[in-house]
N, C-alpha and C positions, 0 to 999 in steps of 0.2 A: 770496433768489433770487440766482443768480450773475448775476456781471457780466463782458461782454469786457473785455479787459485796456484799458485807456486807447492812445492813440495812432492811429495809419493806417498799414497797410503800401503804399499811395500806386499810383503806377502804374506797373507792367511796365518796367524798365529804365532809368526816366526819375525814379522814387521811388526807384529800388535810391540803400542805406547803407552797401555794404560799404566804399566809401575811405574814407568817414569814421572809421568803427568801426575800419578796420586801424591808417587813419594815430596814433590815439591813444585805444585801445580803453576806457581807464579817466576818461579825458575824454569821450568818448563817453555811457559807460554813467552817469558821475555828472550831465551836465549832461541826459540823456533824464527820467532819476529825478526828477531834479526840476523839468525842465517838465512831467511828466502826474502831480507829486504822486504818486507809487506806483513802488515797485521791480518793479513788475510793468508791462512795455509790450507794446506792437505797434509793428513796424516794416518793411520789407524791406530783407532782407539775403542776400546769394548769389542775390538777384532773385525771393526766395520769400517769402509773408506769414511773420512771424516772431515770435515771441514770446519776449522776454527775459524771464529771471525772477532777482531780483536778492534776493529773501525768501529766510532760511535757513531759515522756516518752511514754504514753499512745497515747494523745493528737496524737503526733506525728505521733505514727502509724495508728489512728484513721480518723485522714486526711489525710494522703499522700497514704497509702497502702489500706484501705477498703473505701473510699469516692462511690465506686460504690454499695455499699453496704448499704446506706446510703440517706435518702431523705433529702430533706433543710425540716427547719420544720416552716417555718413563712407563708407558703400562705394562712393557714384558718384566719389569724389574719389578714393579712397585703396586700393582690392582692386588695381588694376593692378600699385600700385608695391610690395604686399605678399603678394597672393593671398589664395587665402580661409582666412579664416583666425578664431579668438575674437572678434575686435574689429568683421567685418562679419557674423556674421549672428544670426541671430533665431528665435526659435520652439522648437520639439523639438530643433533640430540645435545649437541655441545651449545649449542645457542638454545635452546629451548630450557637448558639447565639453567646456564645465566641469567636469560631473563628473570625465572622463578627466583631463584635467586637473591640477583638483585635487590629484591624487595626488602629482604631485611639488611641491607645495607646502604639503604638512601640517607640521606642529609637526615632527615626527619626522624627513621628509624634507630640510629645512631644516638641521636637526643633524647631517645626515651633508654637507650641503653646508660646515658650518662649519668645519673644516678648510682647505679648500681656499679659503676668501675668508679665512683669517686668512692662510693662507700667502702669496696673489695680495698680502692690502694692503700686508703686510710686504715687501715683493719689492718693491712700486711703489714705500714714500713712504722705506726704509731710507736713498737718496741723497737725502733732500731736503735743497735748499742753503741750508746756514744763513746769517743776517746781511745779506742782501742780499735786494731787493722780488722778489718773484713775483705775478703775475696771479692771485687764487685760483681766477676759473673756469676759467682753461687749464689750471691743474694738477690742478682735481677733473674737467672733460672728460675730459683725457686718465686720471687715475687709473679714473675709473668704466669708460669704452669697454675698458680693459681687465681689469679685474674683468669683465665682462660675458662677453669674449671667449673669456676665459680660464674662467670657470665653466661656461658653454656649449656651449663647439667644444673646449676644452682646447688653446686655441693660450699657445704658449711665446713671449713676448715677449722673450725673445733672440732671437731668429733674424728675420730679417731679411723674412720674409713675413707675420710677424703685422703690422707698419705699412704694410705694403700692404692688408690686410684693413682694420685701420683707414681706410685713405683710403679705400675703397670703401665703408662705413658713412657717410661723411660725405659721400661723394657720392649714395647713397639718401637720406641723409635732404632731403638738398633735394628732390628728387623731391617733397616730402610738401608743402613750403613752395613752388612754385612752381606756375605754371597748366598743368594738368595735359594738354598736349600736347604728342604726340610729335612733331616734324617734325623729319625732316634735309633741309639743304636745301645741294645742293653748293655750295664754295667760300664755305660763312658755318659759323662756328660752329654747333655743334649745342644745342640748347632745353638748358635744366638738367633736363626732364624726362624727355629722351633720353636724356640721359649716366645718369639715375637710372634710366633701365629696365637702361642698361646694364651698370650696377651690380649691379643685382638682378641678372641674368642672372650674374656673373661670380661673387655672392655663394652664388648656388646650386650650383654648381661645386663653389668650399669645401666649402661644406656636405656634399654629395655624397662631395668624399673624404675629409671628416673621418669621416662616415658607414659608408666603406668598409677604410677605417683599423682602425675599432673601438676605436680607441685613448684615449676618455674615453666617462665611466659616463652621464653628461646623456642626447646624441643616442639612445644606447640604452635607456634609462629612456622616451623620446619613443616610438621605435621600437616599445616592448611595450607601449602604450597601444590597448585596445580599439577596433577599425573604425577604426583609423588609417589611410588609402593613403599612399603614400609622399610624394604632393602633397602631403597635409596635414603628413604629418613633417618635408616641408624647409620648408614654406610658416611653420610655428610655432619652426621651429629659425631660421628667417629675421627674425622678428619679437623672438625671445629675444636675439639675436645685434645688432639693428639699433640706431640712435643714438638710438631714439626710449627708450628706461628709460638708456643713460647720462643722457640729454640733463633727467632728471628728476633724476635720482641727482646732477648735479652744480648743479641749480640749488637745491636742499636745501641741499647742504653749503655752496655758496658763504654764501647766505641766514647761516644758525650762524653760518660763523666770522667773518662780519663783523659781526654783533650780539655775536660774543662779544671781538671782537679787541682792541674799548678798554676791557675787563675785566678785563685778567689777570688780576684776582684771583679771579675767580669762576670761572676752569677749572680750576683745583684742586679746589674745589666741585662740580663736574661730573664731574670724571675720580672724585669718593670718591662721588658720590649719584646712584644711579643714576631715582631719582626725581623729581628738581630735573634730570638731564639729559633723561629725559621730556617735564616740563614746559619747559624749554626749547623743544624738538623740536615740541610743540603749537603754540605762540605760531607758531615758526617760520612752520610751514606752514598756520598759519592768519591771517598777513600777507602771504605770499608764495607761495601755493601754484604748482606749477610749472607747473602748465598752466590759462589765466583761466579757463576755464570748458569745457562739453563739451554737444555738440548733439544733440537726439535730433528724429523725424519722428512724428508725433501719429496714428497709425492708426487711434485710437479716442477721439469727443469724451470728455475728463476735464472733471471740475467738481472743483477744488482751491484753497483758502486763497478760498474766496469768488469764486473765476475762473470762467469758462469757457472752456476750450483746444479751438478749432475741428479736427475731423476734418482731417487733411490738410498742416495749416500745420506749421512747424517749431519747435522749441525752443530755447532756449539757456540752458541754468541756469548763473550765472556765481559759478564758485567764489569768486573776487576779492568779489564783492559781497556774497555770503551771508555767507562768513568776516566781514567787515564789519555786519552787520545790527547796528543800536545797542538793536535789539530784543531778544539774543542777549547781545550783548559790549559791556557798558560798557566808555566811551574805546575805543572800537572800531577809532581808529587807533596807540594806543599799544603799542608791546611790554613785556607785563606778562604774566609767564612763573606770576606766584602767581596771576592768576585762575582756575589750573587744580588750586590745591589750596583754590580759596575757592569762588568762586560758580559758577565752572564746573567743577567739578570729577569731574562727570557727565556735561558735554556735548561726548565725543566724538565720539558720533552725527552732532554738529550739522557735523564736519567735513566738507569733500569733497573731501579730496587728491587720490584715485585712487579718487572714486566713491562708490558708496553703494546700499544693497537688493543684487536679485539679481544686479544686473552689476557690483557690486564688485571692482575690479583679485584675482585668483586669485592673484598674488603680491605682495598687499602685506609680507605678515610676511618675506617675504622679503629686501623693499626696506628694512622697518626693519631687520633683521640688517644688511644691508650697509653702512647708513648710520653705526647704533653703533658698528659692527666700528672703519668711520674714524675716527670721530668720537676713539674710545676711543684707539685704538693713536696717531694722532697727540699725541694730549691728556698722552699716557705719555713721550712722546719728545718735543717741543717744546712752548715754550711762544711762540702766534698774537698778532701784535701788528699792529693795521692800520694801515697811514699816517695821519697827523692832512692836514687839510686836502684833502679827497679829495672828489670829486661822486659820490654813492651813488644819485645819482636809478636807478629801474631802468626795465628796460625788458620788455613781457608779452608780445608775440609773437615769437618759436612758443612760447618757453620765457620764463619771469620770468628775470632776472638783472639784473646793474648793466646801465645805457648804457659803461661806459667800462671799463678796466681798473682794476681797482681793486686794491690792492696791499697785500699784510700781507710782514711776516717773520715767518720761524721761527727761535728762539732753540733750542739744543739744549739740554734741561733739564740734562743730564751734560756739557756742553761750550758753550765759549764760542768755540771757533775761526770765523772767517769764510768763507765762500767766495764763489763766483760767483754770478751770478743764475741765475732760469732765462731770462732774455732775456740771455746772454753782452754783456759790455760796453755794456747800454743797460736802458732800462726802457719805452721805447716798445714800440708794439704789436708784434708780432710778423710776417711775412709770412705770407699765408696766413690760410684762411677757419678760423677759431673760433667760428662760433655759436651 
C-alpha cells in the first residue's frame, strides 16, 4: 500500500522552508533526508505543501511514466518576465509547441547549425590570454551569451550593440532570480524586477528588427513554424536568446575544466577519445548538474516508488540528489568518469540534466554540440591548468558554479609567449555583476 512521503508541510506562512532551503539548499536537502530516513519528504516551501523527491528511482518514474499527470510549476513566477512560451504550458498546446519545435532541433538541423558555432567559438576563445589567471566562469559566461546571441539573432560581436544586447540578457535574467514585483516608486531606485520587465521589453525590439532585417536563417526557421503568431515567435526567439541556456552552458564548461585542469595529462586523452570525453561530460553533469533540481504542480494524485503524491501539492525532484542516489552510483560523491564504461554504463536514463520523459529539454543535442564544439577547439589550442591552493567549494542557486573566482591558465599548445590577464593588471574580481 502506498505511503505519504514522511515529514509535515506545517502551517500557512509560519511552517513556510523557503529561507532555509535558499540560504543552503544542499544542506537543506541532505540534513531533511536524513531526519525523515527517506529521500522522499514533505515540507512547505514558496508557502505551498511540497514534496521533495531526492530517489533517482522515483525521479525517474516521476518524469517518464506520470508527467501527464503533472503541471510545469514556474508560470506564476516566470510567463511575465518571458511570455508564453515551451517552458509554461501544458496539455495539447504543450505538445503541439514541441512538435513544431522540434524541427529545428533534429540531428540534421543541428548540422547545418555547425558551421556557424565552429565559426562563433573560434571567433570568441582565438584571443584567449595566455600565461596569466582568468576566472573560467567569466570567460565561458561571456563565451556562451555569445554563441547564443550570435546563433540565434546573428548578432556580430564586433560592433558595439551586441554588448549592449548582452547587458540586457543579464539584466532579464535577474528578473527570473528576484521577487517577482514590479513597482517603481519615484525618487528610490526601481525593483530588479522592473528593470527585467524592462529589459524584456527592450529585448523584444531587437528581436523585432533582427526579424525585419531578415538577415540570419534562425528567426526565420522560427518564423515558418506551424500556427506560430508572431507572440509566440518573439516570445521563443526571446527565451533562445536569454541568459537562461548561457547560464547552463557555462556552468558545464566551468564544472570540465576544473576537474580537468590538475590533469594535464589526461586532456590530450580527451582531445584523441572521443568516448573517455563522453564519459567525462557524464560524471560531470552528473556532480554538478547546472540547475539543482526543477518543480512540477501534482494535478492528478500519482502512487510512485511506494509514495503517494497528494492531488494539488507541489513537487520538486532534485537533480543534485538523484545524481547522488548510492542506490544508483557507488561513491556517489566521488568523480569517477570509468563508471560509465563499467557499471553504469547504461544508465543515462538515470540522468536529469535538462529533464527527462515527454518534457525533455528539445534542444539538448544541441547543447551537447556546443559544449564539445568548446571543449574540443580549446583542448586543440591550449593546454587548462588550475591554480593549486584555490577554494572550489560551489555554490547551487540559480546556477551550480564555484563560490569564488576560480582561476586556471592557458598555456598555448604552439606557443609559449605571455600575455595579459583577462582581469588587466589584477586577479581580483572584476566590477560588475557575473552570476
Amino acid at each position: 500500500m502506498a505511503k505519504s512521503a514522511p515529514g509535515t508541510a506545517g502551517l500557512p506562512l509560519l511552517g513556510d522552508k523557503s529561507y532555509e532551503f535558499y540560504k543552503n539548499p544542499v544542506k537543506f536537502l541532505m540534513k531533511r533526508m536524513a531526519d525523515n530516513k527517506s529521500r522522499v519528504f514533505l515540507t512547505r516551501f514558496l508557502n505551498k505543501p511540497t514534496v521533495f523527491v531526492g530517489s533517482n528511482k522515483v525521479v525517474h518514474e516521476l518524469l517518464n511514466e506520470h508527467s501527464d499527470k503533472l503541471e510545469l510549476g514556474y508560470k506564476q513566477f516566470m510567463e511575465e518576465i518571458y511570455g508564453e512560451n515551451i517552458l509554461f504550458t501544458d496539455g495539447d498546446f504543450s505538445t503541439g509547441l514541441r512538435d513544431a519545435l522540434s524541427e529545428l532541433f533534429t540531428v540534421d538541423a543541428i548540422k547545418t547549425y555547425q558551421s556557424d558555432i565552429d565559426r562563433i567559438v573560434k571567433n570568441a576563445i582565438k584571443d584567449i590570454l595566455t600565461g596569466a589567471p582568468v576566472c573560467i566562469y567569466m570567460l565561458f559566461k561571456k563565451l556562451a551569451i555569445e554563441i547564443c546571441l550570435s546563433l540565434f539573432l546573428g548578432l556580430d560581436f564586433s560592433q558595439s550593440d551586441a554588448s549592449l544586447v548582452t547587458d540586457l540578457t543579464v539584466t532579464h535574467w535577474h528578473g527570473i532570480i528576484s521577487v517577482p514585483v514590479a513597482v517603481k516608486i519615484p525618487m528610490m531606485n526601481e525593483t530588479t524586477y522592473s528593470k527585467a520587465l524592462d529589459a524584456k521589453r527592450k529585448l523584444l525590439e531587437v528581436i523585432n528588427e533582427r526579424r525585419k532585417e531578415k538577415c540570419h536563417q534562425f528567426p526565420q526557421h522560427v518564423e515558418r513554424l506551424p500556427n506560430f503568431s508572431d507572440v509566440l515567435v518573439n516570445n521563443h526567439l526571446l527565451l533562445f536568446t536569454s541568459a537562461l541556456i548561457p547560464k547552463a552552458l557555462s556552468s558545464i564548461l566551468t564544472s570540465f575544466m576544473i576537474e580537468i585542469g590538475s590533469e594535464v595529462g589526461n586532456q590530450n586523452m580527451l582531445l584523441e577519445d572521443p568516448d573517455l570525453l563522453e564519459r567525462y561530460l557524464l560524471e560531470v553533469v552528473r556532480l554538478y548538474p547546472p540547475f539543482l533540481g526543477g518543480r512540477r504542480i501534482i494535478r492528478e494524485e500519482v502512487i510512485c516508488g511506494g509514495f503517494r503524491f497528494p492531488a494539488g501539492h507541489a513537487l520538486l525532484y532534485m537533480t543534485y540528489a538523484a545524481h547522488r542516489d548510492p542506490d544508483v552510483f557507488d561513491q556517489p560523491d566521488a568523480f569517477m568518469p570509468e563508471r560509465w564504461s563499467q557499471h553504469n554504463k547504461n544508465d543515462q536514463d538515470k540522468l536529469f540534466t535538462l529533464g527527462a520523459g515527454p518534457r525533455q529539454c528539445i534542444g539538448e543535442q544541441l547543447v551537447w554540440t556546443i559544449i564539445k564544439t568548446v571543449i574540443n577547439e580549446l583542448l586543440r589550442g591550449y593546454t587548462v591548468k588550475l591554480l593549486p591552493d584555490q577554494d572550489l567549494a560551489y555554490k547551487w542557486l540559480p546556477v551550480s558554479r564555484p563560490k569564488g573566482n576560480v582561476l586556471v591558465t592557458f598555456q598555448g599548445r604552439n606557443s609559449n609567449s605571455l600575455s595579459r590577464s583577462l582581469y588587466p593588471d589584477t586577479v581580483d574580481k572584476p566590477k560588475g555583476e557575473y552570476l
